[in-house]
C-alpha positions as MATLAB code, in Angstrom:
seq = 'XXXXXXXXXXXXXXXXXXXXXXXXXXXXXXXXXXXXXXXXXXXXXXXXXXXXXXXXXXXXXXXXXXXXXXXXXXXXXXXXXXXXXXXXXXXXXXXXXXXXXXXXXXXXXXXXXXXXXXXXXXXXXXXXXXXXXXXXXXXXXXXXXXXXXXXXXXXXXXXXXXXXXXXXXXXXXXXXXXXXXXXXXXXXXXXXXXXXXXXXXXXXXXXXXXXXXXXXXXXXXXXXXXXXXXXXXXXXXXXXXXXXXXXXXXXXXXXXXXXXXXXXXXXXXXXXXXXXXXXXXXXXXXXXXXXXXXXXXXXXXXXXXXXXXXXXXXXXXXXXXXXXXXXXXXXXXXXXXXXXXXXXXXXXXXXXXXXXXXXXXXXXXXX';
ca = [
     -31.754    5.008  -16.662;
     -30.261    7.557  -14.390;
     -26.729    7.706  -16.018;
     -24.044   10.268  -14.924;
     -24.051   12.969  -17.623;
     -21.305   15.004  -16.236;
     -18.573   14.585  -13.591;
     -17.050   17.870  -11.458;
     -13.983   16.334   -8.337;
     -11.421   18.501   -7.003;
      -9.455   18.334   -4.202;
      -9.855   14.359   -4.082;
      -6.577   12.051   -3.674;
      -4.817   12.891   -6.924;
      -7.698   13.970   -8.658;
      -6.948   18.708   -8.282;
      -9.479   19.299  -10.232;
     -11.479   18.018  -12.826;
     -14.531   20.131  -14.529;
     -17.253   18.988  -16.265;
     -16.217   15.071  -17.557;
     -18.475   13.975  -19.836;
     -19.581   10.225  -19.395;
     -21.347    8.080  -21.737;
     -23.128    4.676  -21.284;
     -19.513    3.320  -21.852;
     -16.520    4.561  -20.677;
     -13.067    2.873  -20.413;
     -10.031    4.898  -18.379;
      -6.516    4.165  -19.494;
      -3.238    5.084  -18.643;
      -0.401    3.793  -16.325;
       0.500    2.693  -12.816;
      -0.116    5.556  -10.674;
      -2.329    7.750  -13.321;
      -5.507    8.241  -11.228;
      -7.518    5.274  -12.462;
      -8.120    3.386   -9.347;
      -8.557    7.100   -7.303;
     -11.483    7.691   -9.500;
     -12.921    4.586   -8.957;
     -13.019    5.313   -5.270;
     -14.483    7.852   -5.800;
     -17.528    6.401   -6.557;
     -17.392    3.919   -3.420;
     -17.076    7.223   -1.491;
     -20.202    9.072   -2.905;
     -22.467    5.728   -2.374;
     -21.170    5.289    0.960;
     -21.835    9.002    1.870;
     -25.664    9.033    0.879;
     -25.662    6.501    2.930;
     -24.735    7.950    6.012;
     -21.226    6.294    6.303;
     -19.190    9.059    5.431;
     -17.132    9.530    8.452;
     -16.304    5.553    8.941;
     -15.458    5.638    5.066;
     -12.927    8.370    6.271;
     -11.838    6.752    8.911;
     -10.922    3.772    7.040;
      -8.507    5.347    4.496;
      -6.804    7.249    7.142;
      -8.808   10.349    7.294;
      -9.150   13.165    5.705;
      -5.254   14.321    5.119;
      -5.136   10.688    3.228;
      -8.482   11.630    1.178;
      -7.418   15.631    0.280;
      -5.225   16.389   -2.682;
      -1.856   16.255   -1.013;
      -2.997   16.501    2.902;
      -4.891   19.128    4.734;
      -2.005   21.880    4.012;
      -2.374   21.811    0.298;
      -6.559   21.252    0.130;
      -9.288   22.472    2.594;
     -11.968   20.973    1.090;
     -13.050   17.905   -1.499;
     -15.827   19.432   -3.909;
     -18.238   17.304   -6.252;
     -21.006   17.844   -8.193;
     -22.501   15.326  -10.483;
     -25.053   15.737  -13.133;
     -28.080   13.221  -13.818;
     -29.407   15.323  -17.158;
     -31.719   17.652  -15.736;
     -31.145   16.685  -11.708;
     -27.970   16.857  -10.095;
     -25.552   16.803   -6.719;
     -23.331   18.851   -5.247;
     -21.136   19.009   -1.931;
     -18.397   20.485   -0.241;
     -16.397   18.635    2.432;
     -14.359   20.326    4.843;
     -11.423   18.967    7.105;
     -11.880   19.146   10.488;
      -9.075   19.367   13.368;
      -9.773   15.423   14.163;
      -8.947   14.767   10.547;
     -12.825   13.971    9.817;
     -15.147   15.812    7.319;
     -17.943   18.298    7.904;
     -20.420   19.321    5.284;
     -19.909   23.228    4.379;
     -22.521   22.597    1.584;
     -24.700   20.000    0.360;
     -27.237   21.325   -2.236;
     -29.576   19.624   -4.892;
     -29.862   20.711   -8.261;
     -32.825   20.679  -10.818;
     -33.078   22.719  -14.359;
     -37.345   22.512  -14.641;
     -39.158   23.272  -17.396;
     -40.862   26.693  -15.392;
     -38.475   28.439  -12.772;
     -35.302   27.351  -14.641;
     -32.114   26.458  -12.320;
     -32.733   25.886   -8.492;
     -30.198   24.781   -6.221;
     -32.142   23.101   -2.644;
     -30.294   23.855   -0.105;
     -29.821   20.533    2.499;
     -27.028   22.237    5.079;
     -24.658   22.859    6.498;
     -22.302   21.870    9.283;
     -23.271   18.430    9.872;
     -21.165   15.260    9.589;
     -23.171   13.314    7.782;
     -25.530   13.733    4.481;
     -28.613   14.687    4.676;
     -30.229   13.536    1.074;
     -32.111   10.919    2.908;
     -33.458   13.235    5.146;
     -35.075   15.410    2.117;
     -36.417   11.929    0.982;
     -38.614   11.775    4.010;
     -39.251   15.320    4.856;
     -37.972   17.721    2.703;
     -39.661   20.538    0.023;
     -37.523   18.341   -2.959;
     -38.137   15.206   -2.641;
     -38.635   14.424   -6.107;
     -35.175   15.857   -7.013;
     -33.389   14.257   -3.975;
     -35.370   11.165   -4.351;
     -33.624   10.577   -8.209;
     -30.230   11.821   -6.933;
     -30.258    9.248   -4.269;
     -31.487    6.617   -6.176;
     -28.695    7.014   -8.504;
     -25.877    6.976   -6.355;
     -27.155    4.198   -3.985;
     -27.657    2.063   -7.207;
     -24.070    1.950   -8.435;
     -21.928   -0.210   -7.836;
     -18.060   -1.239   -7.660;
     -17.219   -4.244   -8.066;
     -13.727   -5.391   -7.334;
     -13.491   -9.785   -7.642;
      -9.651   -9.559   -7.687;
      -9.784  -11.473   -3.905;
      -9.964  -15.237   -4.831;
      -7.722  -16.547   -2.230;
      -8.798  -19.439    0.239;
     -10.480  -17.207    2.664;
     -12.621  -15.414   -0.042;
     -16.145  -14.282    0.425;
     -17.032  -16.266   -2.543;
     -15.401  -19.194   -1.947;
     -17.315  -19.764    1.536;
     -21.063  -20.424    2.373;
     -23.460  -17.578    2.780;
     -26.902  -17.013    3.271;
     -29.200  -18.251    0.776;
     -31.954  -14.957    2.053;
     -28.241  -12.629    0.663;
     -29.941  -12.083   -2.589;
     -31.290   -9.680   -3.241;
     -28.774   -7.749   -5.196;
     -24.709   -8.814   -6.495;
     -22.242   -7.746   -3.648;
     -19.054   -5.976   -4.809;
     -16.732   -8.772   -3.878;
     -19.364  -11.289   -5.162;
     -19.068  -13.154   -1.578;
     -22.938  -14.046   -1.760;
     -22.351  -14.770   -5.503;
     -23.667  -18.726   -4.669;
     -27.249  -17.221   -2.804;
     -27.437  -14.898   -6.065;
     -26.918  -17.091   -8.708;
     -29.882  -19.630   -6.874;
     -32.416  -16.833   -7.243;
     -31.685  -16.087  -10.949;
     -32.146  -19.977  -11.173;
     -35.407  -20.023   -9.493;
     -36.701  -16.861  -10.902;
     -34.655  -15.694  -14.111;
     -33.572  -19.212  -15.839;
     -33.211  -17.346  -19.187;
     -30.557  -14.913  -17.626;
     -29.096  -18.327  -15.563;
     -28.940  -19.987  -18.519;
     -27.282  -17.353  -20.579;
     -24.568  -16.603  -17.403;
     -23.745  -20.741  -17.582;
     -23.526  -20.662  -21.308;
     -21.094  -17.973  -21.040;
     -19.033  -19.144  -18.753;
     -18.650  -22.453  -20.649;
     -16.779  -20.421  -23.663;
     -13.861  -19.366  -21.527;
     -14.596  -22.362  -19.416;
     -14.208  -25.603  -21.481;
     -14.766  -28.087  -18.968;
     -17.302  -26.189  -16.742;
     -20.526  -27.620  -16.904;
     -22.966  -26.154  -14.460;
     -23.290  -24.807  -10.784;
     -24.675  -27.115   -8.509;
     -26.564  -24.904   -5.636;
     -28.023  -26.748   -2.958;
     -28.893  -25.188    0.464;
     -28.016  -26.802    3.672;
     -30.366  -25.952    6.787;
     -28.003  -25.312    9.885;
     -29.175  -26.356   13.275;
     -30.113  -22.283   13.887;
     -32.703  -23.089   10.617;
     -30.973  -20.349    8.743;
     -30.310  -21.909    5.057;
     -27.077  -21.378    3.494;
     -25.419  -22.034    0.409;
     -22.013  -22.437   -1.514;
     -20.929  -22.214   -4.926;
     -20.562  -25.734   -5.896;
     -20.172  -26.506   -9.172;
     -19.248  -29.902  -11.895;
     -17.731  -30.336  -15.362;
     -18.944  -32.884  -18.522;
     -20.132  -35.897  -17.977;
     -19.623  -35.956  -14.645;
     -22.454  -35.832  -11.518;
     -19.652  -34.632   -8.702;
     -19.777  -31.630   -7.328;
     -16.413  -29.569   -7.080;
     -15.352  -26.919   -4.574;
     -14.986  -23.409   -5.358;
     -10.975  -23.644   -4.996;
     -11.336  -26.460   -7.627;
     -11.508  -23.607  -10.272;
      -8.662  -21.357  -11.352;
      -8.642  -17.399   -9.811;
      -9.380  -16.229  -13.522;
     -12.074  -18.726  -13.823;
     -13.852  -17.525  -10.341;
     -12.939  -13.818  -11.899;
     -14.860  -14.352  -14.794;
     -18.027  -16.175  -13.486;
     -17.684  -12.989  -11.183;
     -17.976  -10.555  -13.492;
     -20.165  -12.848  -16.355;
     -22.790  -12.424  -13.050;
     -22.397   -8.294  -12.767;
     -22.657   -8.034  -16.516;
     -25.597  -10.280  -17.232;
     -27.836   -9.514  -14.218;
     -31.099   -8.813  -15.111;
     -31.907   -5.465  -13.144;
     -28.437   -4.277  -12.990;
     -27.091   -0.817  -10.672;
     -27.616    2.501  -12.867;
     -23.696    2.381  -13.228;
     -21.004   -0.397  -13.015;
     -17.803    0.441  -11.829;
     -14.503   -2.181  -12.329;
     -11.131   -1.515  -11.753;
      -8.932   -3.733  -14.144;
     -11.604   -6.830  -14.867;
      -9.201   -8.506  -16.711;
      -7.044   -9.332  -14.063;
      -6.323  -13.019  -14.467;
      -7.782  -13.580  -17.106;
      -6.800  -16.007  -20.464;
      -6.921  -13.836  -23.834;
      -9.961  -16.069  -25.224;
     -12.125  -14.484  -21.585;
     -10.785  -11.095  -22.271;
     -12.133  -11.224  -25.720;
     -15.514  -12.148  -24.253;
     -15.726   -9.822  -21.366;
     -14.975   -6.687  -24.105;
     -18.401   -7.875  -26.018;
     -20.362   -8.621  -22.575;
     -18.689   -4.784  -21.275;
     -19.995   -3.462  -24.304;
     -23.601   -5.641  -24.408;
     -23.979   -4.484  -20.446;
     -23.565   -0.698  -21.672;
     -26.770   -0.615  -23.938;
     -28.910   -1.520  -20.581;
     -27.154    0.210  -17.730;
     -23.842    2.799  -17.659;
     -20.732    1.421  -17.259;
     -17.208    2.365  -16.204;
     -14.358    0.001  -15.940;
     -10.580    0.997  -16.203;
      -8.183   -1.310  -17.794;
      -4.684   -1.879  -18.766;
      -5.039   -4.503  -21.008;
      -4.225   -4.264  -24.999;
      -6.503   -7.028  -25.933;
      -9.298   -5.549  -24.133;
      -8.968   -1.861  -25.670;
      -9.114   -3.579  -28.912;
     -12.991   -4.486  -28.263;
     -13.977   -0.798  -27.921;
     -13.738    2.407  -29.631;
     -11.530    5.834  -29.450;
     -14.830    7.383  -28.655;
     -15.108    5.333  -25.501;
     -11.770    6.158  -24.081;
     -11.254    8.308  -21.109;
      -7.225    8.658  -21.154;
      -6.043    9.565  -17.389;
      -2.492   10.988  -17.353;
      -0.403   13.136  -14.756;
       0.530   16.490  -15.370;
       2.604   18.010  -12.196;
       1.356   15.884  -10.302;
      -1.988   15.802  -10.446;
      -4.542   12.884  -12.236;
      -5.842   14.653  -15.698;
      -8.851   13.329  -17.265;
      -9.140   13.530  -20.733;
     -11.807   12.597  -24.241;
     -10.489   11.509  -27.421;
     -11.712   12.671  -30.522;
     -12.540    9.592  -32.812;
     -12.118   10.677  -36.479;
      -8.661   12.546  -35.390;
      -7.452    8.994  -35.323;
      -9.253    7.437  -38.251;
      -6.310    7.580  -40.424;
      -4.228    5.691  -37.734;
      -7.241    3.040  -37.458;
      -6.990    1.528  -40.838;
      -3.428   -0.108  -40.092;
      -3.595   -0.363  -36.010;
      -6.411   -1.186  -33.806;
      -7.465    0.694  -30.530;
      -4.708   -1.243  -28.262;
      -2.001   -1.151  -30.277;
      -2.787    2.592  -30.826;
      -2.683    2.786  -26.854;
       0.857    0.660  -26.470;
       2.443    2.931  -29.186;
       1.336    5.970  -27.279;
      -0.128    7.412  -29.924;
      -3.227    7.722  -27.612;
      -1.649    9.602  -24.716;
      -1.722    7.521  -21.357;
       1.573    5.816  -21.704;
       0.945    1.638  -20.869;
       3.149   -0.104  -18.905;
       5.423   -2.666  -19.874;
];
């Protein structure tokens, strides 16, 4: 599993700096509005779009570059990164340039072998976009760029918090859209008919749960319609007990879509080498949140995972040792790990969340 083994971000949003964050296969972020939690997340859609080639149109979208620095262009120069994957690892330097876009000033690999100890590959500088695909194809370290890239490009953040009429997965898409769980789940209908077909064990186990926080739920009904064109589409019918009709998608509750949503990320067979979620409980009934703490925690023992929460009842499923508490200190997001048995005395009268709303854990909640 490639997993993140250490996290280095400066000069991004309200992250200053941030050295060396160790991540396990589970990590949970708290702390309130405004912390940092949802900049870090981005983060991660940033890297995979950069590998990618889409740096400059991710940039573009979020306003440029003065919107992505620390505090504008006056205050930062440059975003820096480098991310570990145990003995392979990632590192860049984005500059601003006058059109408010970004230019590479360094982009190097990094591998600690078992002969010529540390080496850094060099892939640039000066371009716009990155050039880790390029060493894939051509380069003297392909092996090393090869895992790097696979990593990053096999995350993924998901964000299901859209359920309103015009919602990606509340409309038809293409039943061929399968080959992997979109972030905002909008070809969740396509995805959930291939498990059927070809995983019924993991289809099985994603309807089961979904019928604990869903009573009345029964199953999905997934039929694809041939349009005139011959392309096959598909929506995510569904019925409930005793009953053959099939239901529309804005038939269930937003917490009900929510949590098929993320039942789907969490119980895919061949999930991304890391989840990312931003507040999955979002909507949800206590009962779900209870359930999605033991599938967050089931998910982490087959792939990394990172979600940030708010949510008492959800803290209460994991342990101090899994906390990553994000605070502000003069104005910048600080990231920090909890030691577990410096709290074990607190633990015998209060669980994790209460802990958390008490402050005892740092990251004031919100009320």
């Amino acid at each position: 599993m490639s997993a993140i083994y250490t996290l280095s971000i400066s000069g991004f949003k309200s992250i200053r700096k941030v050295d060396e964050l160790k991540l396990s296969n589970l990590n949970v972020l708290i702390g309130a509005n405004g912390a940092g939690k949802s900049n870090f997340v981005a983060y991660f859609k940033m890297l995979s779009e950069l590998v990618e080639g889409r740096l400059q149109v991710w940039a573009s979208i979020q306003g440029g570059a003065d919107r992505i620095l620390s505090y504008g262009v006056k205050e930062t120069s440059a975003l820096t990164t480098s991310v570990r994957f145990g003995d392979n690892g990632y590192d860049l330097k984005l500059a601003a340039t006058v059109d408010d876009a970004f230019t590479f000033e360094s982009e190097m690999l990094y591998f600690n072998g078992p002969y010529y100890g540390v080496t850094r590959p060099n892939l640039g500088t000066g371009h716009a976009e990155s050039n880790l695909k390029k060493e894939l194809k051509q380069g003297t370290s392909k092996k090393v760029a090869s895992y790097c890239y696979d990593a990053i490009s096999g995350w993924q953040v998901y964000h299901f918090h859209d359920t309103s009429d015009t919602a990606g997965v509340k409309r038809l898409c293409a039943v061929h859209d399968n080959e992997f769980l979109r972030m905002d789940a909008s070809n969740l209908a396509a995805f959930l008919y291939r498990l059927q077909q070809e995983s019924p064990e993991v289809y099985s186990q994603i309807r089961k749960t979904v019928r604990l926080a869903v009573p009345f739920f029964d199953d999905f009904v997934l039929k694809p319609v041939t349009l005139p064109t011959e392309e096959q589409q598909i929506r995510l019918l569904w019925k409930q007990h005793d009953s053959d009709y099939a239901f529309w998608p804005s038939q269930l509750s937003d917490g009900s879509i929510r949590f098929i949503c993320l039942v789907t990320a969490l119980l895919q067979p061949v999930p991304p080498s890391t989840i990312i979620i931003d507040e999955p409980e979002l909507g949800l009934h206590p009962y779900a949140i209870t359930l999605l703490g033991a599938l967050i925690r089931s998910a982490s023992k087959r792939t990394q995972v990172i979600i940030s929460t708010q949510s008492v009842p959800l803290l209460n499923e994991f342990e101090i040792e899994d906390l990553i508490v994000v605070e502000r200190e003069q104005g910048a997001s600080v990231f920090k790990r909890l030691n577990q048995k410096a709290f074990d005395r607190w633990l015998e009268d209060y669980t994790v969340g209460e802990l958390w709303e008490k402050n005892v854990l740092g990251g004031r909640p919100s009320r």
